[in-house]
VOGU-3710 file (C-alpha; in Angstrom, 3 decimals, decimal comma):
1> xxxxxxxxxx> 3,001/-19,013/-23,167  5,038/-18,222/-20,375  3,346/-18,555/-16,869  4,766/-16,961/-13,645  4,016/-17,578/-10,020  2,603/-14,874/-7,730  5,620/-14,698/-5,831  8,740/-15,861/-5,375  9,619/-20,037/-6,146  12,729/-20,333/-3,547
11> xxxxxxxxxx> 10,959/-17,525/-0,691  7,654/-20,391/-1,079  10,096/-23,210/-0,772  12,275/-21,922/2,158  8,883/-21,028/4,292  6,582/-24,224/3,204  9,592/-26,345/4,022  9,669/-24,705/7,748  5,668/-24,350/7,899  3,659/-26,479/10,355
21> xxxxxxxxxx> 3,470/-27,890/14,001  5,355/-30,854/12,775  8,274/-29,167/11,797  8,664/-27,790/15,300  12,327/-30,253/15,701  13,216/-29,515/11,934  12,921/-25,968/12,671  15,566/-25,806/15,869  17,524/-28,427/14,404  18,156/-26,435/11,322
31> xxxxxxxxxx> 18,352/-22,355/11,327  19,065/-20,210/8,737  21,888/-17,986/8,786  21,133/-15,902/6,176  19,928/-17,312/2,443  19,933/-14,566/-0,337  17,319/-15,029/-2,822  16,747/-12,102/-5,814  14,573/-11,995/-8,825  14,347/-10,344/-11,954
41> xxxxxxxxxx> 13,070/-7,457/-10,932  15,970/-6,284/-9,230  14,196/-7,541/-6,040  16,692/-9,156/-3,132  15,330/-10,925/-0,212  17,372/-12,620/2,928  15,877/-15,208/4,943  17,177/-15,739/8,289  15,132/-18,395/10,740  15,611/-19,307/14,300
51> xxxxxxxxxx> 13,617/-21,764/16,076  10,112/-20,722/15,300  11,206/-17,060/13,979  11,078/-16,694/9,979  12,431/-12,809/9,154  12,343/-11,774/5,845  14,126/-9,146/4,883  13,526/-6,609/1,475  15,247/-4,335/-0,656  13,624/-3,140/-4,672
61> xxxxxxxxxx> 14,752/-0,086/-6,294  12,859/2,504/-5,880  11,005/1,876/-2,365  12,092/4,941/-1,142  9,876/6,983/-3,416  7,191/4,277/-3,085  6,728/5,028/0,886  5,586/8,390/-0,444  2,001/6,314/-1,745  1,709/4,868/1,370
71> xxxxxxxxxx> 3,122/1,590/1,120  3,956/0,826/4,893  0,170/1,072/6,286  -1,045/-0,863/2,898  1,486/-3,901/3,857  -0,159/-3,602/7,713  -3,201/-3,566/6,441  -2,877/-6,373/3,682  -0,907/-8,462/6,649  -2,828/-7,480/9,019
81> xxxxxxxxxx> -4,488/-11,129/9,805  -1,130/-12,974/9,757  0,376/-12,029/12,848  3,309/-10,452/11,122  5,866/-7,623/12,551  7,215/-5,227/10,355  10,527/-3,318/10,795  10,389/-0,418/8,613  13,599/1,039/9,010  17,004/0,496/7,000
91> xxxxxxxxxx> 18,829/-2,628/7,935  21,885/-4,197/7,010  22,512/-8,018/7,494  25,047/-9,922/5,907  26,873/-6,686/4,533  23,502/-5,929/2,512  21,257/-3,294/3,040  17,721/-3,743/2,862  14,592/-1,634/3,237  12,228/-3,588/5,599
101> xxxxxxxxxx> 11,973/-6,582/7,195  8,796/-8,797/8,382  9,248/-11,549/10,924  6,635/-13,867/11,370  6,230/-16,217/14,326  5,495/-20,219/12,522  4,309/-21,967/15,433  1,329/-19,418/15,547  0,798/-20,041/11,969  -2,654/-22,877/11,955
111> xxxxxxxxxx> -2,297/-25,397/9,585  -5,853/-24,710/7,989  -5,487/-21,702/5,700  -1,316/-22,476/5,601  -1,050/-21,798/2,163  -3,043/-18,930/1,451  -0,551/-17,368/4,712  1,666/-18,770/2,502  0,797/-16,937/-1,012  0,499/-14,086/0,750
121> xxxxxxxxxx> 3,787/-13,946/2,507  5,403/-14,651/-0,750  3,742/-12,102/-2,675  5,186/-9,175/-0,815  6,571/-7,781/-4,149  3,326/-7,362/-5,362  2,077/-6,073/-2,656  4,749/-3,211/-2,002  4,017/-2,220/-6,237  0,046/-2,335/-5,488
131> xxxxxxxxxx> 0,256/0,151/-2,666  0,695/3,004/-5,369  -2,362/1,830/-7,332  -4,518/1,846/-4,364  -3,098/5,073/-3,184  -4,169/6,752/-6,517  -7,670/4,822/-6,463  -8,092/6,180/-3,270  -7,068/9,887/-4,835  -9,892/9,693/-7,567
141> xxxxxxxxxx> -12,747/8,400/-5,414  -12,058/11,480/-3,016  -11,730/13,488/-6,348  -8,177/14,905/-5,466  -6,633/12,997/-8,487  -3,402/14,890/-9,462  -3,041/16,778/-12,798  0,248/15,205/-14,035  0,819/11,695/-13,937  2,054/9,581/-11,007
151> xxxxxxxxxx> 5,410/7,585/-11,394  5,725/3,815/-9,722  9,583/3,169/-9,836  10,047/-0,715/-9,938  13,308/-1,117/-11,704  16,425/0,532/-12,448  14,960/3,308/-15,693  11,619/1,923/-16,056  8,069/3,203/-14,026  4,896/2,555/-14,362
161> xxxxxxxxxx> 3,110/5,768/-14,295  -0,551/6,091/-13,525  -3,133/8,646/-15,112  -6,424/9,639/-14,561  -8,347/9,066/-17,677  -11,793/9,714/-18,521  -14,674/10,169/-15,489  -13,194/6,812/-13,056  -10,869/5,401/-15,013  -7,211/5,363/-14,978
171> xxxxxxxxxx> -4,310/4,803/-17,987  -1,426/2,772/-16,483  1,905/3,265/-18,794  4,607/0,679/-18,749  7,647/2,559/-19,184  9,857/-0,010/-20,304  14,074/0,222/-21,368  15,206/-2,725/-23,475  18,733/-3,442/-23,223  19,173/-5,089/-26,494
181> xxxx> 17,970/-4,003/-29,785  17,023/-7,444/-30,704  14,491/-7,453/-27,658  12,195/-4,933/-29,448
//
């Protein structure tokens, strides 16, 4: 069986490692410059951290199409609590462009209830890819569900597309391109 964290392993690391009011002298003494993480998915973050400012910027394929199903006031609401500041525009750091950024502010960050700020920062990825879902939740409890199905982009020729089903139910379709013959 193959288990897999909520979010990313080296984005937890990088933040936990810079989290708390003891790390106040780690934190100036050591900034970040700009680390590159990616994932799997296609999914490329770059931390950059200054004194007690952690920025973490985003880039997945397909975001573009996923601001259409409201994915910008979902992460505000989701983050909401945290004290974080988004930047929704198009940035390029390091020579890389990426599609938002969020910059949080660690010595406002309590110690009790660290790590569920924590999981939560590091589950942005999830969070940008359940925007859709709620979005089309949303559609069938107002009863303006759309005819044809709705496509989530997440990687580069695969969606997940949602469709109403019966009554309040929905089919979710994993739309899935395997590279290798040997991986069907």
């Amino acid at each position: 069986m193959i288990l897999l964290d909520g979010g990313h392993h080296m984005l937890r690391e990088a933040l936990e490692l810079r989290l708390g009011e003891d790390k106040s002298e780690f934190r100036q003494r050591n900034p970040v410059d700009a680390m590159t993480i990616a994932d799997f998915d296609d999914v490329s973050y770059c931390i950059k951290a200054k004194d007690e400012l952690f920025t973490l910027f985003f880039v997945m394929h397909g975001y573009s199409e996923l601001c259409e199903f409201g994915v910008q006031d979902y992460l505000n609401k989701v983050y909401a609590d945290c004290g974080v500041q988004f930047d929704f525009s198009a940035q390029t750091t390091d020579g890389k462009a990426y599609d938002f950024s969020m910059t949080l502010d660690l010595s406002s960050v309590p110690s009790v209830g660290a790590e569920a700020f924590v999981d939560k920062v590091c589950s942005i990825k999830r969070n940008v890819l359940a925007a859709p879902f709620f979005f089309y939740f949303d559609k069938i409890n107002a009863g303006t569900t759309p005819d044809t199905a709705m496509e989530i982009p997440f990687r580069k020729d695969e969606s997940i597309y949602l469709k109403k089903g019966k009554e309040d139910s929905v089919v979710v379709v994993f739309g899935v391109t395997f590279q290798d013959k040997n991986d069907w």
